[in-house]
C-alpha positions in Angstrom: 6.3 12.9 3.6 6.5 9.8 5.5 9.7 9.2 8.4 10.1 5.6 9.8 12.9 6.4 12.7 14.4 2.9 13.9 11.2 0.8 14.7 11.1 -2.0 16.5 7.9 -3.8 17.2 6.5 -7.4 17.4 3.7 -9.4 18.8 3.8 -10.6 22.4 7.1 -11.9 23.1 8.2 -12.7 19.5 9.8 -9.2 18.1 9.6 -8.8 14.4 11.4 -5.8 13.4 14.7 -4.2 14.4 15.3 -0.7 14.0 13.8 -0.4 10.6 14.4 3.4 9.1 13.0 4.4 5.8 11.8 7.6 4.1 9.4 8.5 1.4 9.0 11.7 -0.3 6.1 13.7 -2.1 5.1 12.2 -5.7 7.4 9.2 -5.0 6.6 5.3 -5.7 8.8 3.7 -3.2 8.2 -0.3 -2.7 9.6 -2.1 0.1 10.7 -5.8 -1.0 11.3 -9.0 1.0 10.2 -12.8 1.9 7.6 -13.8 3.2 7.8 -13.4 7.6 10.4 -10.7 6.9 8.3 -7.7 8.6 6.9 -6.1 5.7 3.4 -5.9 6.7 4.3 -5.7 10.5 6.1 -2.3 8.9 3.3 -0.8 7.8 0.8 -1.8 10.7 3.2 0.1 12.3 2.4 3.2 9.8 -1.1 2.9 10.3 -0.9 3.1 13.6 -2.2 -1.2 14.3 0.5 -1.6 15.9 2.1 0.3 18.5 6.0 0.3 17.8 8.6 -0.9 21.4 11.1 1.7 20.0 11.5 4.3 17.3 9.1 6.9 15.8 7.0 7.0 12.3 6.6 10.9 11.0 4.0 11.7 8.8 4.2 15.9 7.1 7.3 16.4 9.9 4.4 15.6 12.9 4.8 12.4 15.0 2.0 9.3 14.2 3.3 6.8 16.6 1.0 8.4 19.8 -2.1 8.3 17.5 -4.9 6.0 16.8 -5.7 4.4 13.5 -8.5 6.5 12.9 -7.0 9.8 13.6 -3.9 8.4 11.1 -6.8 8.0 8.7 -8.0 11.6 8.9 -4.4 12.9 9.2 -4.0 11.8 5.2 -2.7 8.1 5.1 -4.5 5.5 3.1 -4.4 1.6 4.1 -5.3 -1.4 1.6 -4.4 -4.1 3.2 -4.0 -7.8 1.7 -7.8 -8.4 2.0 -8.8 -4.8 1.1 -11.4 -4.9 4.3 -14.4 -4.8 2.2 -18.1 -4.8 3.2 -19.2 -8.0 1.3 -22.7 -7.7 1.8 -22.4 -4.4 0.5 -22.8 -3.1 -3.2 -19.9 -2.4 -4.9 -21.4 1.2 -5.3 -22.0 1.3 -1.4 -18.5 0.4 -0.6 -16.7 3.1 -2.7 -19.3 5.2 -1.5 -17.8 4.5 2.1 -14.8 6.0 0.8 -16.2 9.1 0.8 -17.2 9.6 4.2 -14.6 11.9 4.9 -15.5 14.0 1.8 -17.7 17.1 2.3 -18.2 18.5 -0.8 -20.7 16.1 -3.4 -19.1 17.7 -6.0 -15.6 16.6 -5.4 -17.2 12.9 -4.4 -18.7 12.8 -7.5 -15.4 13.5 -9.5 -13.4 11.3 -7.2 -15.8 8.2 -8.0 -15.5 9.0 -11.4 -12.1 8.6 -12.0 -11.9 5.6 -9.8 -14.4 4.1 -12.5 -12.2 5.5 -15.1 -9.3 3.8 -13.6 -11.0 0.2 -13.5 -14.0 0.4 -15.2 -15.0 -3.2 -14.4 -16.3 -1.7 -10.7 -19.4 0.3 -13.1 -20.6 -2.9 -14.7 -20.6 -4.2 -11.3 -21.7 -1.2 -9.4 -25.3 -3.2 -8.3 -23.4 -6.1 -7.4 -22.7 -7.7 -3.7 -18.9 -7.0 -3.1 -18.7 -11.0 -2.1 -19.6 -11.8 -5.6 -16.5 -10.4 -7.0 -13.5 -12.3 -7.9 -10.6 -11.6 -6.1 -8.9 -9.3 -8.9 -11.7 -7.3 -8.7 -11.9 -6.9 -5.2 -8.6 -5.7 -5.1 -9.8 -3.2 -7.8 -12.5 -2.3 -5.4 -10.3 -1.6 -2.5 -7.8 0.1 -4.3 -10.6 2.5 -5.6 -12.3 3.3 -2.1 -9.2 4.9 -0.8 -8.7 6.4 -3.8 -11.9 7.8 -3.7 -10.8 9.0 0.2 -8.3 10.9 -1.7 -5.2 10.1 0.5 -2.2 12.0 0.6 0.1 8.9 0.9 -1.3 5.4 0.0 0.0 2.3 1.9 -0.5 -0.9 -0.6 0.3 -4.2 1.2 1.1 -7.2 -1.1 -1.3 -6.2 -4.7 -0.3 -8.9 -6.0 -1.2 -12.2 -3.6 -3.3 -14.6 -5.2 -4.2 -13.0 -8.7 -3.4 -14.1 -12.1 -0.7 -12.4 -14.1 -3.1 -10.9 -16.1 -4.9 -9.1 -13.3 -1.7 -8.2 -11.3 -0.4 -6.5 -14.6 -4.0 -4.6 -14.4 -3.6 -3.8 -10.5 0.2 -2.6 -11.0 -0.7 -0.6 -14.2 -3.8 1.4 -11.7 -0.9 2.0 -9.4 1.7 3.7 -12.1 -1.3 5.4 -13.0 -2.3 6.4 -9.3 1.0 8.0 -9.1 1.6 9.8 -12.4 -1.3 11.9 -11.2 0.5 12.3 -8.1 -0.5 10.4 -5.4 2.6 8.9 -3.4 2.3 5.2 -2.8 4.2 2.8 -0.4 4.2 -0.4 -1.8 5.0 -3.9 0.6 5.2 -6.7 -2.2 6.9 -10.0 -2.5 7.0 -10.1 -6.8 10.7 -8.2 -6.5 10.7 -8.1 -10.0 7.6 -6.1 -10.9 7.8 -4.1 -7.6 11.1 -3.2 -8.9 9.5 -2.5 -12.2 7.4 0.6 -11.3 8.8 1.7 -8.1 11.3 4.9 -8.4 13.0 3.2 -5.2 12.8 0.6 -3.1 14.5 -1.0 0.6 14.9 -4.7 0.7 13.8 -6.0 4.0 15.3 -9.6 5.7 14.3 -11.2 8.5 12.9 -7.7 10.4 16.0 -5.6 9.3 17.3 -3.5 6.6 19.8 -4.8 4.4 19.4 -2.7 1.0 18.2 0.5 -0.3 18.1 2.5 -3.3 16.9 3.4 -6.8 14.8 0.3 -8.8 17.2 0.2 -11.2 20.7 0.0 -8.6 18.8 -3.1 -7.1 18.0 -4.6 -10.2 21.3 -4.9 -10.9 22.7 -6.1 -7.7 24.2 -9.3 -7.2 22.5 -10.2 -4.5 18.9 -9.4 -5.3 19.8 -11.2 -8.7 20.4 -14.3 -7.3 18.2 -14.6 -4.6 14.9 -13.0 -5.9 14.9 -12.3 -9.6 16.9 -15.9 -10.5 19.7 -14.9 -12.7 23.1 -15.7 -11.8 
């Protein structure tokens, strides 16, 4: 489904990645690991089409995304939740994952799609009256998660879940992922928590420092050495 051919890209002067390749497939959960500064958003700015690559090519369905614009990427099936999850804060929570929608001709389909989002995280109907701005930052999360859901995506870019919640609600937000998936919607994760990345991905690539150093099945890299010592603290 989704082709990264040896990317490079950067900002200004300062280059970022170095001929980073990676592939995901239909129905997979494949989750791509690393420190912090090591490219992984940069990666999928790429994806989306942010940021225009200085070599290489991204495929999306076997057709070539790296000429197009964001909004056009958008339409062509590719979901984006970025760390923030670019709400409208003003906005209702109902309003925003209404916005989801806007691509969505058929009311009937909208109306399903919204309410299996609310099935998923069911907090968003209590607070469907509610200012987006009000929410806490779990449940904003929640709320981006379920507009491009909603948008029905055929693959789902999720960049770092996980940053600033409590346990708790990152155990929620992974759990609506798994979920996401078992009904088959293919997701590629960027997260820093190697350990529960590695816990619900099928596969994963662990990026350092803007290149490639390790790829495979969750359970290979779990075991390696070197992700062992350096991000899951066992010797």
């Amino acid at each position: 489904m989704l082709e990264v051919q040896n990317i490079s890209a950067g900002y200004g002067g300062l280059q970022v990645l170095w001929d980073v390749s990676l592939q995901v497939y239909p129905g997979e959960f494949v989750a791509l690991l690393g420190p912090n500064g090591a490219g992984k958003s940069t990666t999928l700015r790429v994806i989306a089409g942010l940021l225009r690559p200085t070599g290489g090519m991204v495929k999306f369905a076997g057709s070539s995304l790296t000429s197009l614009r964001p909004a056009e990427i958008s339409r062509a099936g590719i979901g984006f939740i970025t760390e923030n999850s670019n709400l409208f804060l003003g906005m209702t929570v109902h309003e925003n994952l209404l916005l989801g929608a806007y691509s969505v001709p058929d009311r009937k389909q909208i109306d399903e799609r919204l309410d299996a989002a609310l099935a998923l995280f069911p907090v968003l109907r209590e607070r469907g009256k509610q200012a987006a701005g009000t929410l806490s930052g779990g449940e904003r999360k929640m709320l981006g998660l379920a507009r491009a859901l909603i948008a029905g995506p055929k693959l789902f870019l999720v960049d770092e879940p996980s940053l600033g919640l409590a346990p708790r609600i990152v155990s929620l937000v992974f759990e609506a992922l798994q979920s996401m998936n078992r009904q088959g919607m293919t997701i590629f994760l960027v997260e820093q928590n190697v350990s529960a990345a590695l816990s619900i991905a099928n596969r994963a690539y662990l990026l350092e420092r803007g290149r490639i150093v390790l790829e495979g099945e969750s359970d290979r890299l779990r075991n390696n050495p070197q992700v062992q010592e350096s991000y899951l603290g066992l010797n």
